[in-house]
C-alpha positions in Angstrom: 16.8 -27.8 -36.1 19.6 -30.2 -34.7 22.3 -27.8 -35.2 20.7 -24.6 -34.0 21.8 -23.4 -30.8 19.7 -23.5 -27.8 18.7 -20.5 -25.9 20.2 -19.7 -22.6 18.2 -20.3 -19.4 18.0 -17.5 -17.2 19.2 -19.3 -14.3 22.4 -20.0 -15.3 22.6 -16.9 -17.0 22.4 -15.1 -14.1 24.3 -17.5 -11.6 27.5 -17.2 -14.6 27.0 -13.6 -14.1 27.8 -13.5 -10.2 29.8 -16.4 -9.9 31.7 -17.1 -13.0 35.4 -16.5 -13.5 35.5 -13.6 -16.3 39.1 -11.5 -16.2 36.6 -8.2 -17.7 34.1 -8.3 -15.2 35.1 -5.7 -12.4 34.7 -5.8 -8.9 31.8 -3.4 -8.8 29.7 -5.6 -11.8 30.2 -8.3 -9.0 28.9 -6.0 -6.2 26.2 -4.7 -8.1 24.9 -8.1 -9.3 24.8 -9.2 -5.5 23.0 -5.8 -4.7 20.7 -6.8 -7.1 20.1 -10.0 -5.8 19.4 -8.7 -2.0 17.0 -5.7 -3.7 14.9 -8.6 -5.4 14.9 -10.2 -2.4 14.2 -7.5 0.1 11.1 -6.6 -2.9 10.0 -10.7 -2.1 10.2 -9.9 1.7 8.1 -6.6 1.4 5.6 -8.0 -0.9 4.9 -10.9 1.9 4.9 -8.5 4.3 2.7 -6.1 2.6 0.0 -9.0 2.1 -0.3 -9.7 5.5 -0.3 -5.9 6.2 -3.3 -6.1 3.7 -4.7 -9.0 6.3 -4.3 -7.1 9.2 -5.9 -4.3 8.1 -9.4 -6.5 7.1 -9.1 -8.1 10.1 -9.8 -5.1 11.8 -12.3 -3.0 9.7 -14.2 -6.9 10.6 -13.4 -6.8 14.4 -14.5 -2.5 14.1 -17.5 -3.9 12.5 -18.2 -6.4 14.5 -18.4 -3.9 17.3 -21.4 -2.2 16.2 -24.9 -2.7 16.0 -28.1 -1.5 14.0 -30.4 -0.2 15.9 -34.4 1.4 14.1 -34.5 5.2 15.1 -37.3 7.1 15.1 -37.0 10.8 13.9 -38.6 13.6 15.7 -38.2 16.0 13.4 -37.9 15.8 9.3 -34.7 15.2 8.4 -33.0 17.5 5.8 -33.9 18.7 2.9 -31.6 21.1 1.3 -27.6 20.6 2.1 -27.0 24.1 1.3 -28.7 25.4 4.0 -25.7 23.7 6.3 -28.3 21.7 8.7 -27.6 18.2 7.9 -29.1 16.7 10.8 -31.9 15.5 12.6 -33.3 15.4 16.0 -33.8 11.3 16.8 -34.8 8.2 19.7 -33.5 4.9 19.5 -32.7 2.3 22.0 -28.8 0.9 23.2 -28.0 -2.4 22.8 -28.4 -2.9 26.4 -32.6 -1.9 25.9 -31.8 1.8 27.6 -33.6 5.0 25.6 -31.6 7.4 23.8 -32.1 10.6 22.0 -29.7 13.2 20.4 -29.0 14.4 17.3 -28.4 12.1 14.1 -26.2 13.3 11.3 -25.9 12.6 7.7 -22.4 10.7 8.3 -23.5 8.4 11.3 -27.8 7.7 9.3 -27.6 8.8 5.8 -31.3 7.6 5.9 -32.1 11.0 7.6 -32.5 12.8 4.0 -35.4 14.3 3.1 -37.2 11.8 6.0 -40.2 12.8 7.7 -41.2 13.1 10.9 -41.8 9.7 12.7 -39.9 8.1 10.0 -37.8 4.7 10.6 -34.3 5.0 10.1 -31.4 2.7 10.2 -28.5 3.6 12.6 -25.3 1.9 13.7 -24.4 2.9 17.3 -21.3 1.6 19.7 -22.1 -0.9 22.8 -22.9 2.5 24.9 -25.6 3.5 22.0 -23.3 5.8 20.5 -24.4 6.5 17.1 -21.7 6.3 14.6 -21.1 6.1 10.7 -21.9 2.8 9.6 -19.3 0.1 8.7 -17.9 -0.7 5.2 -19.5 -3.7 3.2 -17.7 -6.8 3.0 -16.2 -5.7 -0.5 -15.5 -2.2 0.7 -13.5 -3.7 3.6 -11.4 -6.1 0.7 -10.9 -3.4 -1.4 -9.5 -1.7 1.2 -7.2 -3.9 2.7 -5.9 -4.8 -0.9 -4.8 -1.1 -1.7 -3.0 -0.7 1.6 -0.9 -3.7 0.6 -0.9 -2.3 -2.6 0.4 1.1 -1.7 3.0 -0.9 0.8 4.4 -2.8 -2.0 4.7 0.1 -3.9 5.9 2.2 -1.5 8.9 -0.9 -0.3 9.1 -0.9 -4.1 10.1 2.8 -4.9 12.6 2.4 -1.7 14.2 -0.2 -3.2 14.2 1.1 -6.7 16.4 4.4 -5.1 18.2 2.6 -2.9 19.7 0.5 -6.1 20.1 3.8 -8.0 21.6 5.5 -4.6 24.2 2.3 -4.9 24.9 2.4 -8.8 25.4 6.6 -8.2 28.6 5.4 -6.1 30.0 2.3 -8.2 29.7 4.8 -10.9 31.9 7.2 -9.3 34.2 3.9 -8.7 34.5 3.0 -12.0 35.1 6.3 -13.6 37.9 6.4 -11.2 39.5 3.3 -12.1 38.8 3.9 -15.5 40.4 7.4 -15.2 43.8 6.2 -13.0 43.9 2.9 -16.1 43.6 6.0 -18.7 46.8 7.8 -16.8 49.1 4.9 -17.0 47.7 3.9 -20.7 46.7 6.8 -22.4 50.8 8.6 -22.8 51.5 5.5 -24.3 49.1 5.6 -26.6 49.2 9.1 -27.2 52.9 9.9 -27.6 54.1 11.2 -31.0 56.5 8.7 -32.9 
């Protein structure tokens, strides 16, 4: 319709709120809109920061990765069976990465290929540049997953910060305008109040 009014942008909405010139609006609505304004953009700051926290942290489950190899092991014994009887391990040769012969034990963590393996069996296993054997690395998608719920809980946790901070600050402009309101009431209220 021609003659209907428009809807307010937000924008100016907000910029009328902290900068216009409006006798009712106290000093502490001022404050608290600017305290908004930094929280909002302290959350933009942490939410950056948090995504290249996330990046970080897949860089270097890759790099941790990176830093292992598979290796075949052979079993020397059968591997485990039963878990309840607490021997989860298995007696195992492989060779380093540098070609040099190992033995030692093998565990469910560092080859869960060892279960219910026989004797002689072929087995995957992960080991370190000295031949260490070690738990093998997260997938690709594992590793992403990862790194996207640590910025996650960063956000969140920059978030929540924020969120008492703000409540922390409108605690105390509270307190300041009850005040006010309370010395206004003192000077007004007899007036208002006295019998005629």
């Amino acid at each position: 319709m021609p003659g209907a009014p428009r809807p307010a942008r937000p924008i100016p909405r907000l910029a009328r709120l902290l900068l216009g010139r409006n006798r009712l609006r106290r000093r502490s609505d001022r404050i608290e809109g600017v305290l908004l304004l930094v929280l909002v953009a302290a959350f933009g700051v942490a939410v950056a920061a948090a995504s290249v926290l996330g990046t970080h942290i897949y860089d270097w489950q890759r790099a941790g990765a990176a830093r292992l190899d598979p290796v075949v092991a052979v079993l020397a014994r059968t591997g485990p069976i039963d878990s309840l009887g607490g021997n989860e391990e298995a007696w195992a040769r492989w060779r380093a990465p540098d070609g040099r012969r190992l033995s030692g034990t093998l565990t469910m963590v560092t080859a869960p290929g060892i279960w219910e393996a026989t004797a002689g069996s072929q087995v995957r296993v992960w080991v370190t540049r000295t031949g260490e054997p070690t738990a093998p690395p997260p997938g690709r998608a594992l590793m992403i997953f990862n790194a996207v719920l640590m910025g996650i809980w960063a956000a969140c946790g920059a978030g929540m910060t924020l969120v008492c901070c703000y409540w922390m600050c409108r605690r105390v402009l509270d307190r300041a305008r009850l005040a006010a309101w309370e010395s206004a009431w003192a000077l007004t209220g007899p007036r208002w109040t006295s019998r005629r």
